[in-house]
C-alpha positions in Angstrom: -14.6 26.4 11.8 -17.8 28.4 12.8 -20.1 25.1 12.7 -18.1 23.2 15.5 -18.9 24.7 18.3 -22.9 25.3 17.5 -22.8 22.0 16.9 -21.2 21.2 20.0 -23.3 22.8 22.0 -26.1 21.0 20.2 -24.5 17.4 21.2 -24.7 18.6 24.9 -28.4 20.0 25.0 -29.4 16.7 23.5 -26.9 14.4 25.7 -27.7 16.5 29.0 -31.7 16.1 28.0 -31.2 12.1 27.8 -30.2 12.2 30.7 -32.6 14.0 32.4 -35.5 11.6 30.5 -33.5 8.6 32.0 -34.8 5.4 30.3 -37.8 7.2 28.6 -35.5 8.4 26.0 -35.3 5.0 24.6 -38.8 4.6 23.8 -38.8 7.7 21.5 -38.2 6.9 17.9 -35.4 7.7 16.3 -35.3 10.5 13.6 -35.6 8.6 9.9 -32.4 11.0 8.9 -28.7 10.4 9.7 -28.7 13.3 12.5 -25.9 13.7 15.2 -27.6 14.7 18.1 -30.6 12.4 18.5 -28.5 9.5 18.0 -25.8 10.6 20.4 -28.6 11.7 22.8 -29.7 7.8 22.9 -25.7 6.5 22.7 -25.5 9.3 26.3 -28.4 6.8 27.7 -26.4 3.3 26.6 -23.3 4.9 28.2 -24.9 5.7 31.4 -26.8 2.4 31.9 -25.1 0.4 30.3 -28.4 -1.1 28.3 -28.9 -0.8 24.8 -32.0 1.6 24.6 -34.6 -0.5 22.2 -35.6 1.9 19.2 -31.3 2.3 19.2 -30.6 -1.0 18.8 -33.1 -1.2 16.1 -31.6 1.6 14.4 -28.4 0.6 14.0 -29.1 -3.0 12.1 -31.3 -0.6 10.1 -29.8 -1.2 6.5 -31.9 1.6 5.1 -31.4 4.0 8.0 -27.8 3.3 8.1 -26.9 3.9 4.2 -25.2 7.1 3.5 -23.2 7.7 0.1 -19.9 6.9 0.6 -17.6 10.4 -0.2 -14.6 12.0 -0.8 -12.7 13.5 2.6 -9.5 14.3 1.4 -7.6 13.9 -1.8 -6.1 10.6 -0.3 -8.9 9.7 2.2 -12.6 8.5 1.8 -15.4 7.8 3.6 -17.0 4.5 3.0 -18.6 3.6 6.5 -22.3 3.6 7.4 -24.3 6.2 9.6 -23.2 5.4 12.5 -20.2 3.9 12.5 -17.6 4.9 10.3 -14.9 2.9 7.7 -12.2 5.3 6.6 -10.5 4.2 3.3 -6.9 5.6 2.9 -5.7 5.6 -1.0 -1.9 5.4 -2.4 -1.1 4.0 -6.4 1.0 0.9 -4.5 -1.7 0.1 -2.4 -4.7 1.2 -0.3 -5.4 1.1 3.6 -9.0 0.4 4.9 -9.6 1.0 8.7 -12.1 -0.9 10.6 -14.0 -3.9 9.3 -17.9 -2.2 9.9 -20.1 -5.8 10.5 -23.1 -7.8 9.8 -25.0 -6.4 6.8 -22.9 -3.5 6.3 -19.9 -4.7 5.1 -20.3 -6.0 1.6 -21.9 -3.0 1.1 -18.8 -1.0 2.3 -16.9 -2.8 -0.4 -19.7 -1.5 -3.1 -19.0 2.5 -1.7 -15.2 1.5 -2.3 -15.7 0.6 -5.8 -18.3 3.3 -6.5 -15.8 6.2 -5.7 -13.3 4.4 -8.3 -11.4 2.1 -6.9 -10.8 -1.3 -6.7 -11.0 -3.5 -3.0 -8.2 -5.6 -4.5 -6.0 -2.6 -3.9 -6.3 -2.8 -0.3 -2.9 -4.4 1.6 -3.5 -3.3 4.9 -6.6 -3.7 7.4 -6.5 -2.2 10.5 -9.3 -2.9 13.3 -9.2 -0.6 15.8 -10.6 -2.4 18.6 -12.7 -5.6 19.2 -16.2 -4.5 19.0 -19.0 -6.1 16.7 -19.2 -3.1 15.2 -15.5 -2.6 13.7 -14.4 -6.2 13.5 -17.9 -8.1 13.0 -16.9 -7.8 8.9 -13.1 -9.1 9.2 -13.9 -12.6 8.3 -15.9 -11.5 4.9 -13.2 -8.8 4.3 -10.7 -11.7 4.8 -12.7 -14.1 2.2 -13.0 -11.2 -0.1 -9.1 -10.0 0.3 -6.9 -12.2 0.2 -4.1 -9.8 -0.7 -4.8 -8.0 2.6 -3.4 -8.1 5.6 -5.2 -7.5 9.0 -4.2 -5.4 12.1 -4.7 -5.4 15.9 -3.1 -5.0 19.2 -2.7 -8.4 20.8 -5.1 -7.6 23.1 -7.7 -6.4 20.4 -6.9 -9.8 19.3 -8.0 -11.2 22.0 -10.9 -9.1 23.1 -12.4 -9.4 19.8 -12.4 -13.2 19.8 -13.6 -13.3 23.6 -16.3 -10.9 21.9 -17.3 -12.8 18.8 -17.4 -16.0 21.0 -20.2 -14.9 23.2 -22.1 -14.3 20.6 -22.5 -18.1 19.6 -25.8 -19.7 19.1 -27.4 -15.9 19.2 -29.5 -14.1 16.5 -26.1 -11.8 16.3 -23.5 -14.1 16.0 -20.2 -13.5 14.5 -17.0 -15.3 14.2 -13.6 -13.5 14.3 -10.1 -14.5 12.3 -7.5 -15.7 14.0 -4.8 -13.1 14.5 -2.6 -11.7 11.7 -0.5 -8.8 12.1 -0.2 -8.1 16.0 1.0 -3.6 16.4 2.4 -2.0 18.9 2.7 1.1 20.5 4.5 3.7 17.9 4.6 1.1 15.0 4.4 2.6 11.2 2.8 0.6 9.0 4.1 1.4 5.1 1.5 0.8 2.3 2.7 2.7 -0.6 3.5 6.0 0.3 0.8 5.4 2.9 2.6 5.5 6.3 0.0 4.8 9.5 1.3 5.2 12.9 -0.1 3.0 15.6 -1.2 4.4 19.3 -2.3 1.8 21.6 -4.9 4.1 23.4 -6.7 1.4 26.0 -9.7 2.4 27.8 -12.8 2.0 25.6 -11.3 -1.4 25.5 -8.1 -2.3 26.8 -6.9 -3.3 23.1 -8.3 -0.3 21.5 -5.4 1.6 18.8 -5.4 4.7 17.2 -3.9 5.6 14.0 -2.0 8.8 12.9 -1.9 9.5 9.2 -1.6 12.0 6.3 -4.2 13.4 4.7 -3.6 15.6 1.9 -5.9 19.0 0.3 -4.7 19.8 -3.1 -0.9 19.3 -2.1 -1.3 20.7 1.6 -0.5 18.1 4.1 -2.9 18.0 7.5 -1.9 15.3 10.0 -5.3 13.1 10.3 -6.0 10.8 13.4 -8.5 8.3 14.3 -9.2 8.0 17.6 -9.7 4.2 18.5 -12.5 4.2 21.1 -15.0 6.9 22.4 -16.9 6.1 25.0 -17.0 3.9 28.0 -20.1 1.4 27.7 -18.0 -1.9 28.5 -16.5 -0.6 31.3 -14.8 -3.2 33.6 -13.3 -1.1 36.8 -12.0 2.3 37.4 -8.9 1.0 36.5 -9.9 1.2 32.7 -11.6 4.4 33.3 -7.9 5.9 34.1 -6.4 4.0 31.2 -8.7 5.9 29.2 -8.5 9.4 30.5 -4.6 9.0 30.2 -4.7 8.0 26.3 -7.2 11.0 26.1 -4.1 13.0 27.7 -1.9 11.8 25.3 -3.7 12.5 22.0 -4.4 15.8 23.2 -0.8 16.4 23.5 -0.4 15.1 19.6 -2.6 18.2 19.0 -0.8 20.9 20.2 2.5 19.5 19.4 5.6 21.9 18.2 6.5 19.7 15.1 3.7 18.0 13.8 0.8 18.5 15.4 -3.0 16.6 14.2 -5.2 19.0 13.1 -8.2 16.4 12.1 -10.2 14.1 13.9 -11.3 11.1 11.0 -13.7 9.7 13.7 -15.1 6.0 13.8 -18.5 7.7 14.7 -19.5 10.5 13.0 -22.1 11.4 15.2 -19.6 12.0 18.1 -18.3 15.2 16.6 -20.4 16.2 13.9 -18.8 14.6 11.2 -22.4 14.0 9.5 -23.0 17.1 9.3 -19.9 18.9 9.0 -19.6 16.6 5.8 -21.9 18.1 3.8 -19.5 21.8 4.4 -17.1 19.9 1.2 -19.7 20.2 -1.4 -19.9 24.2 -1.6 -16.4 24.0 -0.8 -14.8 26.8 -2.8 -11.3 25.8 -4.2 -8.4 27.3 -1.8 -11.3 28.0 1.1 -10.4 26.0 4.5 -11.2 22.7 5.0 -13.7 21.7 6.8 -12.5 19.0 8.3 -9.7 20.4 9.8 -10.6 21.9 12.9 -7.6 21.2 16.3 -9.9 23.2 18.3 -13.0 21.4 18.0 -10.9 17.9 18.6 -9.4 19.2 21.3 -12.8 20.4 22.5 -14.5 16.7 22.1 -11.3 15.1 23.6 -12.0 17.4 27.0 -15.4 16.7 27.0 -14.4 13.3 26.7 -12.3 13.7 29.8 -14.5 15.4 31.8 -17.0 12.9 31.3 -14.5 10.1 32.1 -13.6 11.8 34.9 -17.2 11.9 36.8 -17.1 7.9 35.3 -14.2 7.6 37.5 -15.6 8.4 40.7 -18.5 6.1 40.4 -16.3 3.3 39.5 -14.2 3.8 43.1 -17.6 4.1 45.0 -18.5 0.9 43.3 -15.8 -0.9 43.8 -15.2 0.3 47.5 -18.5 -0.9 48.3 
């Protein structure tokens, strides 16, 4: 795909300026559009410092910055998340799956951009949270009020993480509340909706609960193995030791790319800023009919999963020094 690696390139020059700007970046506004770079460029800062830079923080509880139109991925998969954070809606007649929860003010309004592409949140059976952050489980209890036919999904450590999460938050202007645990997955489990079959990957390291879901994604009949990685970066960052639990699920799901059988061809992110996915969106609607997907790109996943790594890597080292001193 000829805009992945411009873009690419484009993520860098904006992350590597960040961090030459240091804290100053965060007193510069924030564009008024739903752009990758700018808003990875300040995400670069958080991950560095570990401080939420200001104008980002204000940007993301932004209702009117964050709304996006909700759209159609693949024939089976939909995007009904908000700018920055994504919600990934995967369809079957039996039954539909939704991953990650979104939070706060967004996610009522995620169940609004489910039933304005057509369908119906009743439908969904399956919820599946891909780690304990605010900002992919801070919606489960309203999802759970408003579904009771649906079940919910985490490791048992995302479980726990996210209800050592939500209780910090008490008595604060950003408090949530968690559910107690439901379905509890493990490592290589399939979860069956339909004809809807998600494979579980617990991949720790953004959190040590964070999973990762492999699933089918389908382009006028033609099948393209579809994967969410759980957890990008590394701004709750405990010890080195989860800095090498991350690099090694990074390891892994680059294997799943260049395996013999089956091998995922598409990153469904849960940021779309961290690989273009904003703009590489807007690529379906001149879509010709039997032109390639846009979305299907193995060498630009494989490209932001070394990146990853390579960041992760230089994360590593500080980590020792700090924790030899």
């Amino acid at each position: 795909m000829t805009f992945t690696t411009p873009l690419l390139r484009q993520l860098a020059l904006a992350a590597a300026l960040a961090t030459a700007a240091g804290q100053a970046a965060a007193q510069d506004p924030l564009t008024t559009r739903c752009e990758s770079a700018p808003i990875a460029a300040l995400f670069k800062v958080f991950g560095d410092t570990g401080r939420m830079p200001p104008d980002l923080g204000r940007f993301l509880q932004d209702a009117a910055l964050q709304k996006i139109e909700p759209y159609k991925a693949f024939d089976n998969v939909y995007y009904v998340g908000v700018c920055w954070v994504s919600a990934w809606l995967i369809t079957s007649p039996k039954g539909h799956v939704l991953i990650d929860a979104l939070y706060g003010p967004f996610t009522t309004p995620m169940l609004d951009n489910i039933r304005q592409l057509g369908f119906n949140p009743q439908d969904i059976r399956q919820v599946v949270i891909t780690h304990g952050h605010f900002d992919h489980a801070g919606g489960a209890a309203t999802l759970k009020a408003a579904l009771p036919q649906a079940r919910f999904a985490m490791t048992a450590e995302g479980w726990r993480e996210a209800a050592e999460a939500a209780a910090l938050t008490t008595g604060r202007p950003n408090q949530w509340a968690m559910i107690a645990p439901d379905m509890v997955v493990t490592d290589g489990q399939v979860l069956q909706v339909g004809d809807i079959r998600l494979q579980a990957f617990e991949t720790p390291g953004h959190t040590m609960g964070t999973a990762s879901y492999a699933f089918d994604a389908f382009d006028g009949g033609k099948r393209h193995r579809a994967f969410t990685v759980g957890g990008l970066g590394l701004n709750a960052i405990k010890g080195p030791e989860q800095v090498e639990a991350f690099i090694a699920s990074l390891q892994r799901i680059r294997a799943l790319t260049e395996d013999k059988t089956d091998p995922v061809t598409t990153h469904l992110t849960t940021h779309a800023f961290s690989n273009g996915l904003t703009e590489n969106k807007e690529l379906l609607k001149g879509r010709q009919p039997g032109s390639p997907h846009p979305l299907v790109d193995p060498q630009g996943f494989r490209s932001q999963l070394d990146a990853l790594q390579a960041g992760a890597e230089q994360r590593l080292v500080a980590e020792r020094a700090k924790k030899s001193n």
